[in-house]
N, CA, C and O atoms as CSV, one atom per row, in Angstrom:
chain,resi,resn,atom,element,x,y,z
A,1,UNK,N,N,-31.694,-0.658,22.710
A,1,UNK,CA,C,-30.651,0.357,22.619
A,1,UNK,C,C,-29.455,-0.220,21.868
A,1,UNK,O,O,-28.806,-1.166,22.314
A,2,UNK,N,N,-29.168,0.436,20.613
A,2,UNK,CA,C,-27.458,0.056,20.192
A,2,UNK,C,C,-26.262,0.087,20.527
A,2,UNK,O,O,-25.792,1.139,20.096
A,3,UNK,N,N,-25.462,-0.531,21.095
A,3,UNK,CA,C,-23.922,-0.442,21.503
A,3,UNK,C,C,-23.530,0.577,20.381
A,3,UNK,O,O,-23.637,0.497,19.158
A,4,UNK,N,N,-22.877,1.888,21.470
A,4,UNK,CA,C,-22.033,2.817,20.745
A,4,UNK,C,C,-20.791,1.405,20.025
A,4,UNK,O,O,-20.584,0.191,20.031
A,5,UNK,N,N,-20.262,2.783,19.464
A,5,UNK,CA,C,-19.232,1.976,18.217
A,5,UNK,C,C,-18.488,3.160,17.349
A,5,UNK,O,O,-19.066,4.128,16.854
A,6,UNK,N,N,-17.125,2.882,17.273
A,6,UNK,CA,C,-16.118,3.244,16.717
A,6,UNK,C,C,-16.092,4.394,17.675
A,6,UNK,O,O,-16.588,4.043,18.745
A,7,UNK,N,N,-15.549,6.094,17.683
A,7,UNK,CA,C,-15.733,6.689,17.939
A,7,UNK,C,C,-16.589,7.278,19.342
A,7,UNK,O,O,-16.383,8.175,20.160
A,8,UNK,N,N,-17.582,6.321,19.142
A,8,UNK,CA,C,-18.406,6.945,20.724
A,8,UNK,C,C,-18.538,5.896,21.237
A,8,UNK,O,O,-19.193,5.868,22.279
A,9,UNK,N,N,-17.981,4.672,20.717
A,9,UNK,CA,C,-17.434,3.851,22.585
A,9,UNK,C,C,-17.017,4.345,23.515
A,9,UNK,O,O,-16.196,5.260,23.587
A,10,UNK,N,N,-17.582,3.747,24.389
A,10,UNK,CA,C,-16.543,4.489,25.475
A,10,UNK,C,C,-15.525,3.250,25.972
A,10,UNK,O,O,-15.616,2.022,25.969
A,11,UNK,N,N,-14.113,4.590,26.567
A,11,UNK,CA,C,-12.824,3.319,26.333
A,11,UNK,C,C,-12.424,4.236,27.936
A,11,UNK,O,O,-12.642,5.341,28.434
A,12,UNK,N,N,-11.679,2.876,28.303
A,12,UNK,CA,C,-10.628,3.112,29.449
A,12,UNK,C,C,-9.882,4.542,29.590
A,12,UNK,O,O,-8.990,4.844,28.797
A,13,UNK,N,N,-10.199,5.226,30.413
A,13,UNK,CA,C,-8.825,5.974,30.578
A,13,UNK,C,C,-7.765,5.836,31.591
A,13,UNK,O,O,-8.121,5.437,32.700
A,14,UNK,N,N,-6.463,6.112,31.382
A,14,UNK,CA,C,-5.291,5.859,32.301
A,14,UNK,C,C,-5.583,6.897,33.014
A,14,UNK,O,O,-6.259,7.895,32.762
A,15,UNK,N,N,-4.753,6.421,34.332
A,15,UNK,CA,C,-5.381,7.473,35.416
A,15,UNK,C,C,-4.949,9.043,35.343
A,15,UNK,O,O,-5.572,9.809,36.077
A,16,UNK,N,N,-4.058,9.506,34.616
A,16,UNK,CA,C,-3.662,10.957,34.373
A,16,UNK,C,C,-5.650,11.448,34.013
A,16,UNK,O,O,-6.576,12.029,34.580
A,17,UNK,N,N,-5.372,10.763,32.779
A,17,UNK,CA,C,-6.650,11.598,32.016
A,17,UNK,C,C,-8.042,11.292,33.072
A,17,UNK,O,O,-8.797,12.202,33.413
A,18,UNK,N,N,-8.176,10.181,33.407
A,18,UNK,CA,C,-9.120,9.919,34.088
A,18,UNK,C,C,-9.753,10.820,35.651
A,18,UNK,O,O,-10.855,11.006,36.165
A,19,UNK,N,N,-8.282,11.200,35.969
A,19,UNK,CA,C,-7.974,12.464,37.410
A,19,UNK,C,C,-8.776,13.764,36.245
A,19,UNK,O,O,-9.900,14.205,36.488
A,20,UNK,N,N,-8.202,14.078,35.390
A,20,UNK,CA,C,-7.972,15.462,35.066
A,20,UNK,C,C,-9.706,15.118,34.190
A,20,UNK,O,O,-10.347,16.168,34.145
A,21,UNK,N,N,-10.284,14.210,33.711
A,21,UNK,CA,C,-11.806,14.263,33.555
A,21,UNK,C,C,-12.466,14.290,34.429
A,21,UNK,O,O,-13.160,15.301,34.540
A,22,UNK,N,N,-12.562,13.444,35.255
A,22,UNK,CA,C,-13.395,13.387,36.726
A,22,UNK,C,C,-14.115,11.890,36.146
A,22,UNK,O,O,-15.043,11.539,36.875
A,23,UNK,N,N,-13.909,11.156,35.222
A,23,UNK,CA,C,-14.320,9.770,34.792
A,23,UNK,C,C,-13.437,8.536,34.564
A,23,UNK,O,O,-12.238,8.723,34.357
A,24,UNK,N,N,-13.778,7.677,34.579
A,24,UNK,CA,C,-12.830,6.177,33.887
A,24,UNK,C,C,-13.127,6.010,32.826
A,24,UNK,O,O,-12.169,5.730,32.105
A,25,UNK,N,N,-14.756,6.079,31.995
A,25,UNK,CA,C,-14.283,5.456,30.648
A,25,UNK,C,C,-15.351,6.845,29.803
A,25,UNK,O,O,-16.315,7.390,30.343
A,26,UNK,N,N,-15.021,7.034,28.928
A,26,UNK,CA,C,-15.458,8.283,28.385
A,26,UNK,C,C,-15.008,7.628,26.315
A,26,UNK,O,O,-13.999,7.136,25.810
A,27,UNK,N,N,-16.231,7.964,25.823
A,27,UNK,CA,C,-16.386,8.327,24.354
A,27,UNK,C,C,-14.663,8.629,23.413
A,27,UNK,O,O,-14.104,9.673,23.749
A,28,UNK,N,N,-14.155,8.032,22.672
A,28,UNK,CA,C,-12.851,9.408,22.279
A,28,UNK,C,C,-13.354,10.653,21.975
A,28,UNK,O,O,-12.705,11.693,22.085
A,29,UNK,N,N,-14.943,10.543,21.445
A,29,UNK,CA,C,-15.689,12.069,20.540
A,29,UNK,C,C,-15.666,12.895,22.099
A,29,UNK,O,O,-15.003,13.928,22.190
A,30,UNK,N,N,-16.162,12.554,22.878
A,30,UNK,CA,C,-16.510,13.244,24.760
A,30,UNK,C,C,-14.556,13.601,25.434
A,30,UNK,O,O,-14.055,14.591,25.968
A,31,UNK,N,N,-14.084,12.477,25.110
A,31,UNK,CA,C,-12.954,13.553,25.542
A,31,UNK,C,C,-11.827,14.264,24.818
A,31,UNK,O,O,-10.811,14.609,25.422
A,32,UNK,N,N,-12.046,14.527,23.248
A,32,UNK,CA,C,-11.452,15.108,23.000
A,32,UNK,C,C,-12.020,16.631,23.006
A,32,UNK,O,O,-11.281,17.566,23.313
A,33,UNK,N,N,-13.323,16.811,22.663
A,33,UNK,CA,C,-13.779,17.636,23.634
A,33,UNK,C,C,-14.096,17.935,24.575
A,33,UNK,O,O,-14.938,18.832,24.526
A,34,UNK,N,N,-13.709,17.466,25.978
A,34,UNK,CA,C,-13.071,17.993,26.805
A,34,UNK,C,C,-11.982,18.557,27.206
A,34,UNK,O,O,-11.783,19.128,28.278
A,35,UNK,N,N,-11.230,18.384,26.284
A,35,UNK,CA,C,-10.032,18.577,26.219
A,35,UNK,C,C,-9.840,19.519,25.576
A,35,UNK,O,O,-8.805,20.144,25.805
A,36,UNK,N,N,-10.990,20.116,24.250
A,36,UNK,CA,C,-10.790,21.296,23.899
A,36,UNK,C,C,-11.198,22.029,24.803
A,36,UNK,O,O,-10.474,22.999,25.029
A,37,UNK,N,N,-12.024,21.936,25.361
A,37,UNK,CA,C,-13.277,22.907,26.285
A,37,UNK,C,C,-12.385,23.534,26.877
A,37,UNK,O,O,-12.421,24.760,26.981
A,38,UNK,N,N,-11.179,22.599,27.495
A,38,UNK,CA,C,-10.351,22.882,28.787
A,38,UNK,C,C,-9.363,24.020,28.464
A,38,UNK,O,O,-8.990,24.956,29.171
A,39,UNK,N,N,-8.987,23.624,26.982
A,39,UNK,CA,C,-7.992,24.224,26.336
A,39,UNK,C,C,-8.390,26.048,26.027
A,39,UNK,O,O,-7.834,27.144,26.083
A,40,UNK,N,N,-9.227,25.668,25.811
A,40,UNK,CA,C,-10.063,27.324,25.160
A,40,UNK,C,C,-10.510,28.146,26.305
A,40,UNK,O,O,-10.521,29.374,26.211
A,41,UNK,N,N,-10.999,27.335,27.730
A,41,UNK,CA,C,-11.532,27.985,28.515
A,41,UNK,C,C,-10.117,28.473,29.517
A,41,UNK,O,O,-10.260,29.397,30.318
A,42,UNK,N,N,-9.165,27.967,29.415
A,42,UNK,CA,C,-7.691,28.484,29.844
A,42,UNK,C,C,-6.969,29.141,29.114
A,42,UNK,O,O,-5.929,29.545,29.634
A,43,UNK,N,N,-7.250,29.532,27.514
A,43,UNK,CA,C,-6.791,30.235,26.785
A,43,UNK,C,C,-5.162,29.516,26.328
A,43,UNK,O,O,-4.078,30.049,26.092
A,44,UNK,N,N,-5.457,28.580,26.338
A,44,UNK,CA,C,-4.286,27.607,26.158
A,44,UNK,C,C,-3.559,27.433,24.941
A,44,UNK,O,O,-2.525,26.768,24.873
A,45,UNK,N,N,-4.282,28.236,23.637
A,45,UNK,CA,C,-3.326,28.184,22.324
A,45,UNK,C,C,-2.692,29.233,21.799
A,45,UNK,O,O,-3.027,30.331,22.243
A,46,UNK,N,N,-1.942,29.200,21.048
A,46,UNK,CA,C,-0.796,30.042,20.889
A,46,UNK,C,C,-0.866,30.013,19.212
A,46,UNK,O,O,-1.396,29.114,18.558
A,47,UNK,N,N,-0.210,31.201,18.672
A,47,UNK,CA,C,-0.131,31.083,16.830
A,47,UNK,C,C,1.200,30.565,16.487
A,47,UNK,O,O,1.431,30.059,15.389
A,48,UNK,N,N,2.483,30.741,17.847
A,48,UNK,CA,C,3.730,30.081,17.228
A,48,UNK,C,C,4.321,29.238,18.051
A,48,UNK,O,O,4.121,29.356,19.259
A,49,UNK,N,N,4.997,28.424,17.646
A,49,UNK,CA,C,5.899,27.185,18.812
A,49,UNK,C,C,6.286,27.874,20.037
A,49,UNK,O,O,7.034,28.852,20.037
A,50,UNK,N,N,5.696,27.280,21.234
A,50,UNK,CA,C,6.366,27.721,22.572
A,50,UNK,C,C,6.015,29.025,22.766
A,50,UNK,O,O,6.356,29.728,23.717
A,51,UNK,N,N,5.311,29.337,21.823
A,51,UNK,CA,C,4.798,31.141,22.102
A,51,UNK,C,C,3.764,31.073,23.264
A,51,UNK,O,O,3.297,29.980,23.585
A,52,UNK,N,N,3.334,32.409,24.004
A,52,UNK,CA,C,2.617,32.821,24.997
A,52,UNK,C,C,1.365,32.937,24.549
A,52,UNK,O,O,0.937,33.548,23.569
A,53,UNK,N,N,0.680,32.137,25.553
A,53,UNK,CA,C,-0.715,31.751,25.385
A,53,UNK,C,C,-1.485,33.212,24.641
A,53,UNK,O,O,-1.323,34.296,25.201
A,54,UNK,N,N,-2.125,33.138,23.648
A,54,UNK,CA,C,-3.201,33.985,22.913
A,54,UNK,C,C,-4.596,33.661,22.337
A,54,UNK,O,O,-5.042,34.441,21.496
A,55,UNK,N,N,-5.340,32.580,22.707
A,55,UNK,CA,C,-6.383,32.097,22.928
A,55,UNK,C,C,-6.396,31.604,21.500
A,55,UNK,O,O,-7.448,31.029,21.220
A,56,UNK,N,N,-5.157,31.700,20.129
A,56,UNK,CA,C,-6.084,31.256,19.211
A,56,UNK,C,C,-4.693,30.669,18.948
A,56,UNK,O,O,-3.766,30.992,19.691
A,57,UNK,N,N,-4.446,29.571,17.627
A,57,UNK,CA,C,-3.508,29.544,16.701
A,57,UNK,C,C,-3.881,27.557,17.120
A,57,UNK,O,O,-4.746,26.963,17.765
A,58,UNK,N,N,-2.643,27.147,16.302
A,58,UNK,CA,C,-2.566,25.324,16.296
A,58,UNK,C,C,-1.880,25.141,17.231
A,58,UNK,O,O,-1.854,23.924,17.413
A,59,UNK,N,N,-1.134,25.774,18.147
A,59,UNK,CA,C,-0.320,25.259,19.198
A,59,UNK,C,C,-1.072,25.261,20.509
A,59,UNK,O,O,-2.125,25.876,20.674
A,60,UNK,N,N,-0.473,24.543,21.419
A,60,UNK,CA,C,-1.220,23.946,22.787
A,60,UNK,C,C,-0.147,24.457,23.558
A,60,UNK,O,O,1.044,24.242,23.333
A,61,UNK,N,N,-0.757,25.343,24.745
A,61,UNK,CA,C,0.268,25.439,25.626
A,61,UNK,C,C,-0.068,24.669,26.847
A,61,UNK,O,O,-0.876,24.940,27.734
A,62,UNK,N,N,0.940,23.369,26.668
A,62,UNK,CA,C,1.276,22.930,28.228
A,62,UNK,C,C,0.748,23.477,29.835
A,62,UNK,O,O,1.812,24.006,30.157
A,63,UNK,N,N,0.333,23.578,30.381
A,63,UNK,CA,C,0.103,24.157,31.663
A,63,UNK,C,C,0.172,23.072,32.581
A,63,UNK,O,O,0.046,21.907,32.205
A,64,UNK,N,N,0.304,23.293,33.385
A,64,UNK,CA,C,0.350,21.964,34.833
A,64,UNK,C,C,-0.814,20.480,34.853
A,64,UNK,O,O,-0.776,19.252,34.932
A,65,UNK,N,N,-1.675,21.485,34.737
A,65,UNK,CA,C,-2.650,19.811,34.660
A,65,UNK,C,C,-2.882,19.054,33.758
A,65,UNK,O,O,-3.241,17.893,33.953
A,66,UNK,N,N,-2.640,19.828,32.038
A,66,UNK,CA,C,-2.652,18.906,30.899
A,66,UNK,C,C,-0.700,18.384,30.787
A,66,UNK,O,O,-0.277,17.598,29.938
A,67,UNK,N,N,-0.393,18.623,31.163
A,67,UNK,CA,C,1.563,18.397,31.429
A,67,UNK,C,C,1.400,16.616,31.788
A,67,UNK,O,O,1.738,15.747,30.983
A,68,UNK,N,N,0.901,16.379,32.953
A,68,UNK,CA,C,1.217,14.651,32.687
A,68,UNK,C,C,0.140,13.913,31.555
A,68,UNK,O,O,0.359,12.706,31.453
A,69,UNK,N,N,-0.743,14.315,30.873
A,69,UNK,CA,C,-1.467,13.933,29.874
A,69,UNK,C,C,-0.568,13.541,28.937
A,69,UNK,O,O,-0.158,12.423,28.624
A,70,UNK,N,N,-0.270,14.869,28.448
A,70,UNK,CA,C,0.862,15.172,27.550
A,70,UNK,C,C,1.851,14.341,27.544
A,70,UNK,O,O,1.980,13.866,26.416
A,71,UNK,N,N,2.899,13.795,28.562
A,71,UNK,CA,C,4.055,13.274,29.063
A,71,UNK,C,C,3.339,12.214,28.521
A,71,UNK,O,O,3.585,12.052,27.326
A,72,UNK,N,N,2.557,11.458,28.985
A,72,UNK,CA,C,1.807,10.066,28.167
A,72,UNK,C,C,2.429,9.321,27.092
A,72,UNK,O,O,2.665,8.128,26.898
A,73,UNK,N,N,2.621,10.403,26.451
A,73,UNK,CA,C,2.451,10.463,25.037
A,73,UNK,C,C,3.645,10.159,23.837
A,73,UNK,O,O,4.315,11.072,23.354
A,74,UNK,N,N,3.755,9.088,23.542
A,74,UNK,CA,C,5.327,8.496,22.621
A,74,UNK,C,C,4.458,7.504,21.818
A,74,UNK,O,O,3.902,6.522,22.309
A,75,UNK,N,N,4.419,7.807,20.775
A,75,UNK,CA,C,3.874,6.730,19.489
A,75,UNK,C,C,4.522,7.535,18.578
A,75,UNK,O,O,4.989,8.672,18.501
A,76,UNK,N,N,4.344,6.257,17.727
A,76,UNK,CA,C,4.772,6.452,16.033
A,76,UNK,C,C,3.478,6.171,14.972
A,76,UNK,O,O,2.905,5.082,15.010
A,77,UNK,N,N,3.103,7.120,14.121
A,77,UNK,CA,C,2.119,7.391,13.303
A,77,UNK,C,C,2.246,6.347,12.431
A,77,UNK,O,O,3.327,5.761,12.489
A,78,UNK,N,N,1.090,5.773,11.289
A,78,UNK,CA,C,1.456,5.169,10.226
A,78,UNK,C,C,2.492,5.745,9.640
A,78,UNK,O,O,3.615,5.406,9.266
A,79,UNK,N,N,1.831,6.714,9.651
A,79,UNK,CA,C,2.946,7.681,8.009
A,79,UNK,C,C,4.433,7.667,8.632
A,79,UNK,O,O,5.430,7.931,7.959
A,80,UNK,N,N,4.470,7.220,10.437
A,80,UNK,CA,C,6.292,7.377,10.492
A,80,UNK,C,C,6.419,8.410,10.773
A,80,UNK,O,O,7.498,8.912,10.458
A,81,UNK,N,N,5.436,9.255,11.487
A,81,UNK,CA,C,5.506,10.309,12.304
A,81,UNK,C,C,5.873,10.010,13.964
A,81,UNK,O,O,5.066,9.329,14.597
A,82,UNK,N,N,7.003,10.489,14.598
A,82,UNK,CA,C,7.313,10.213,15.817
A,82,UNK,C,C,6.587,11.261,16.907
A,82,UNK,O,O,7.059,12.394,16.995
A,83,UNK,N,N,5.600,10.936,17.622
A,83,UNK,CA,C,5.290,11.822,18.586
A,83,UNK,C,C,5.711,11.421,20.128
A,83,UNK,O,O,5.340,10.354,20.619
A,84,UNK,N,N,6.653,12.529,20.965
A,84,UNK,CA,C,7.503,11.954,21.728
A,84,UNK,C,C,7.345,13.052,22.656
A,84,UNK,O,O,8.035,14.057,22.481
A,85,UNK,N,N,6.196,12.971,24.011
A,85,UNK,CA,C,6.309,14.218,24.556
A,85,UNK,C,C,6.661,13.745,25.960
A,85,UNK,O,O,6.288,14.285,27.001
A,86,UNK,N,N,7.406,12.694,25.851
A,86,UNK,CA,C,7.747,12.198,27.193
A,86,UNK,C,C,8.463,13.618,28.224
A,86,UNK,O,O,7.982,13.811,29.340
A,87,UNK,N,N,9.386,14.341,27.805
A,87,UNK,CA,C,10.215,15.037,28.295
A,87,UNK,C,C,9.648,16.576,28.096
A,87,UNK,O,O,10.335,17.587,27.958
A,88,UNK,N,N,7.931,16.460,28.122
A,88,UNK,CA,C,7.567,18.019,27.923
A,88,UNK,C,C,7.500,18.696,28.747
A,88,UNK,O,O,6.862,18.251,29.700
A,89,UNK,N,N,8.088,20.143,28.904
A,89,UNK,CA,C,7.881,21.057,30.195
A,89,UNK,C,C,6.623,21.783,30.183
A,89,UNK,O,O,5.913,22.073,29.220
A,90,UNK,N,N,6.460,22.041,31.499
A,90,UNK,CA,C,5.340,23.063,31.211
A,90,UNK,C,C,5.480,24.761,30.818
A,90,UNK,O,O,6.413,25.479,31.178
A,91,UNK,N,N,4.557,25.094,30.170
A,91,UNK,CA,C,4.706,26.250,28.855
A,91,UNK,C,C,5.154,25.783,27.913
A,91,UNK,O,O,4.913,26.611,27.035
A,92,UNK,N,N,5.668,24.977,27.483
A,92,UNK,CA,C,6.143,24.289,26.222
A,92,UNK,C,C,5.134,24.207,25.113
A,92,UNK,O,O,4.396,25.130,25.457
A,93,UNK,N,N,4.631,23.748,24.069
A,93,UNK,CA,C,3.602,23.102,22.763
A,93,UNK,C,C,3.496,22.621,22.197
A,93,UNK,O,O,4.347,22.644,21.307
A,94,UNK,N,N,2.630,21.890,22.104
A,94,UNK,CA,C,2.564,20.865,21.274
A,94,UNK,C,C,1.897,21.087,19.928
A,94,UNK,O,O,1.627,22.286,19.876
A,95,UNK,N,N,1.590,20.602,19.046
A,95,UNK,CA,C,0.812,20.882,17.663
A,95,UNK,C,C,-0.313,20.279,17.586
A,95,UNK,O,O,-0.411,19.058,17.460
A,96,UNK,N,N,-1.354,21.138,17.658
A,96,UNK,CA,C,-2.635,20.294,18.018
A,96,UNK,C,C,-3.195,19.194,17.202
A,96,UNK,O,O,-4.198,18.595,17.590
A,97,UNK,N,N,-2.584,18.887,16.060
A,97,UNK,CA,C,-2.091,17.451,15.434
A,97,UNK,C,C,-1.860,16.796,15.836
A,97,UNK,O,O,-2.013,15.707,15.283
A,98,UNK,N,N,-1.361,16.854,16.979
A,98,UNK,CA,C,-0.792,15.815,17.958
A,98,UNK,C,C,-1.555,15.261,18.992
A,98,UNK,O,O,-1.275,14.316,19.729
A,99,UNK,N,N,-3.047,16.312,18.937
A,99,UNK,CA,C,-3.906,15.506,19.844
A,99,UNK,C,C,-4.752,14.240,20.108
A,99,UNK,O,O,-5.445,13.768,21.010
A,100,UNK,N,N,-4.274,13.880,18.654
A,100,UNK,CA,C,-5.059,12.498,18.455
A,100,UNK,C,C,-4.200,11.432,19.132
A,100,UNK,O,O,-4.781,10.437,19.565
A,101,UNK,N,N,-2.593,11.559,19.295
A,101,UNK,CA,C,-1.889,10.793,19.862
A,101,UNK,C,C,-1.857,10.620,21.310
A,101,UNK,O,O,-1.766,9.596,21.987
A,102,UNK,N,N,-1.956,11.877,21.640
A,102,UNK,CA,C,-2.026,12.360,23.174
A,102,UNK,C,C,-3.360,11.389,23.422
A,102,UNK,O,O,-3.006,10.488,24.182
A,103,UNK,N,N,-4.739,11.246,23.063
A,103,UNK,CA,C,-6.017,10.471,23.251
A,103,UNK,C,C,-5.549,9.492,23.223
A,103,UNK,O,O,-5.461,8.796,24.235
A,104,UNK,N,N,-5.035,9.074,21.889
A,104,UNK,CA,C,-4.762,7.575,22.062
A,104,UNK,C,C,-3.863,6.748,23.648
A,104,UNK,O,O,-4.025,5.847,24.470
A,105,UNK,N,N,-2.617,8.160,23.148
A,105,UNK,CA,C,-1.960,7.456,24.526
A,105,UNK,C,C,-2.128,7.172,26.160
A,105,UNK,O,O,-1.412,6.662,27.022
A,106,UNK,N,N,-3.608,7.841,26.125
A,106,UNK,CA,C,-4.034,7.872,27.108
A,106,UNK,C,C,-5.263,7.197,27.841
A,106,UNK,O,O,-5.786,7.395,28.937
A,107,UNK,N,N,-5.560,6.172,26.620
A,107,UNK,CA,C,-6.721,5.277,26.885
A,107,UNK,C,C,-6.398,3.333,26.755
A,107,UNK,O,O,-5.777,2.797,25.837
A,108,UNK,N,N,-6.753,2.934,27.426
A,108,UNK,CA,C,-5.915,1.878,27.656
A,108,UNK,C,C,-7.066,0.883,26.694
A,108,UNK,O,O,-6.845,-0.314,26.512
């Protein structure tokens, strides 16, 4: 059998994400879809900033159990992009661009 690699390793998760998967170490490919699954099956995106959930658009609406995921989440991109959701409320959004940071910040 080959050791997964890059992508479908499986990596640590911090305990937010790890509660809200029901696992400790999970694929990044396995939980970022979970994370959509979760998102779509709660109707969790929106077409404008902070707008009311409408099942479609690039924005993420916050709800209670993805809220400390989210909070995780403070890095700086190569390009010098600041992602800073330390202080996010719930109903708030994020840009689902931002979900790669949110993963990252959440796997140790």
């Amino acid at each position: 059998m080959t050791e997964a690699k890059g992508l479908n390793k499986p990596v640590k998760l911090k305990k937010e994400l790890a509660e809200f998967l029901g696992a400790t170490e999970l694929p990044r490919t396995e939980i970022t879809k979970k994370l959509w699954d979760y998102i779509k099956a709660n109707k969790l995106q929106t077409k404008t900033e902070n707008g009311r959930p409408e099942n479609a658009g690039k924005f993420i609406v916050a709800d209670a159990k993805l809220l400390p995921i989210f909070r995780n989440t403070s890095s700086t991109s190569k390009s010098g992009a600041v992602t800073d959701l330390t202080n996010l409320n719930e109903g708030r959004t994020i840009n689902m661009m931002q979900m790669a940071a949110v993963v990252a910040a959440n796997i140790e």
